[in-house]
Residue, then its C-alpha position, 0 to 999 in steps of 0.5 A: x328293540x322291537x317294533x311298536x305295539x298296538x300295546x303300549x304295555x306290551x311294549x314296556x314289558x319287551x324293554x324292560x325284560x330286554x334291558x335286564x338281559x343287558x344288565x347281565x351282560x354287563x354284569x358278566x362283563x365285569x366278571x371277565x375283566x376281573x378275572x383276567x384282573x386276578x389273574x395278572x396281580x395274583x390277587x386272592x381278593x378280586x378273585x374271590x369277588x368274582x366267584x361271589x357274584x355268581x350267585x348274582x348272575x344266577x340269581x338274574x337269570x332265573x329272574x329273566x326268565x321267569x319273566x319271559x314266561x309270565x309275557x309268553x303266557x299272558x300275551x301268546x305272541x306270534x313271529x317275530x316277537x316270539x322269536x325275540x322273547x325265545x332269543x332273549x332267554x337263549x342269549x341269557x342263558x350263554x350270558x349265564x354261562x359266561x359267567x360260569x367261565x369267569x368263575x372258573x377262571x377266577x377258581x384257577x386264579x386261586x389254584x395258581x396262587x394256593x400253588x405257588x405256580x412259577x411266575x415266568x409262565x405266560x398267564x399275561x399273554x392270556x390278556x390278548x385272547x381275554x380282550x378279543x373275547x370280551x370285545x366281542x361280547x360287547x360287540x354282540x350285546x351292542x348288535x343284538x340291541x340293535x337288531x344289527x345283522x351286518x355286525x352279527x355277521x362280523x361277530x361270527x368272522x371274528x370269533x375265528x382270531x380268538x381261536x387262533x389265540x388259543x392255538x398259539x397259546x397251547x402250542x407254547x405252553x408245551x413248550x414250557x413243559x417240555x422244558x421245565x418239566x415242574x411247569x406241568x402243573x401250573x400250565x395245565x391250570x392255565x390251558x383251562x383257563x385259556x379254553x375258558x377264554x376261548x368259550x366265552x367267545x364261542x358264547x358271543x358267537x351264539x348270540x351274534x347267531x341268534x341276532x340273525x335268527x331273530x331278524x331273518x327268522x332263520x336258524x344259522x347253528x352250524x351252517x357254512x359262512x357262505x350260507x350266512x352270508x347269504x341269509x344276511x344279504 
């Protein structure tokens, strides 16, 4: 992920912290297509499966970090592989959270079921918005192991679908409970749901700017496309 050291060891310790952050991702990968698994069975059991591994996420996160602070410390390092190391703990920590939306997700599942919420409203129409957000967390895990700028940069244009999404979504469940005034409820429960989705893209897109960061040495937080671009050119 970096370039090589006069160190070897130092080079093995970058891979290894570097590959943990990538066990999370997949770990919290996992969360995701399990929660939207829940959620379109009803299934009580993978929901609970879900909210159990948090104690997981947490627990690698922490280790990750502890981690990162034992190699800042006893190798002082400089440009841009400090920046790597100050990327790998900020992208760990949006992982962390992305975990905490899946848990949220699944804790929703379980109020939907404990509910007896209508079967008729569109919790399967959430499958469109889950799979963009977790397409592009796996999109951002693979550029930030790559280093790839050009790919980050597609990851911040297309967060903008996963938003469209969640519009489209909202403005139908009003629907529904302008209708059926016993579906206000259930479908606040599934607006959250949906604003959970819609933040784990938002945490892919962090990652993604943190890619830039780490290659270009530039912050690009709330910062035009145009200006990306241009950093990225």
């Amino acid at each position: 992920m970096s370039e090589k050291h006069l160190s070897t060891q130092f080079d093995t310790e970058l891979n290894a912290v570097s590959t943990r952050m990538m066990e999370l991702g997949g770990l919290v990968e996992s969360q995701i297509h399990q929660a939207m698994y829940a959620l379109s069975r009803l299934s009580v059991e993978v929901a609970e499966q879900v909210t159990s591994t948090e104690a997981r996420v947490n627990a690698m996160e922490v280790e990750i970090d502890r981690e990162l602070s034992s190699i800042i410390a006893r190798r002082q390092p400089t440009a841009g592989d400090l920046r790597l190391l100050m990327a790998i703990s900020k992208a760990t920590a949006n992982l962390e959270r992305v975990g905490d939306e899946a848990e949220k997700i699944a804790r929703m599942v379980l109020s939907i079921i404990h509910n007896n919420a209508p079967r008729s409203l569109p919790s399967l129409e959430l499958r469109v918005a889950s799979d963009l957000a977790s397409g592009l967390l796996r999109k951002a895990l693979d550029a930030f192991a790559r280093l790839d700028t050009v790919a980050a940069l597609a990851i911040l244009k297309e967060d903008d679908l996963i938003d469209k999404e969640f519009d489209g979504f909202v403005r139908k469940l009003i629907t529904y409970m302008m209708e059926d005034p016993r579906t206000i409820s259930p479908s606040l429960d599934l607006l959250f749901l949906a604003k959970a989705i819609e933040r784990i893209g938002d945490h892919a897109k962090n990652i993604a700017e943190l890619i830039i960061y780490i290659v270009k040495g530039a912050d690009i937080r709330h910062t035009s496309m145009e200006k990306i671009e241009s950093v990225v050119r």
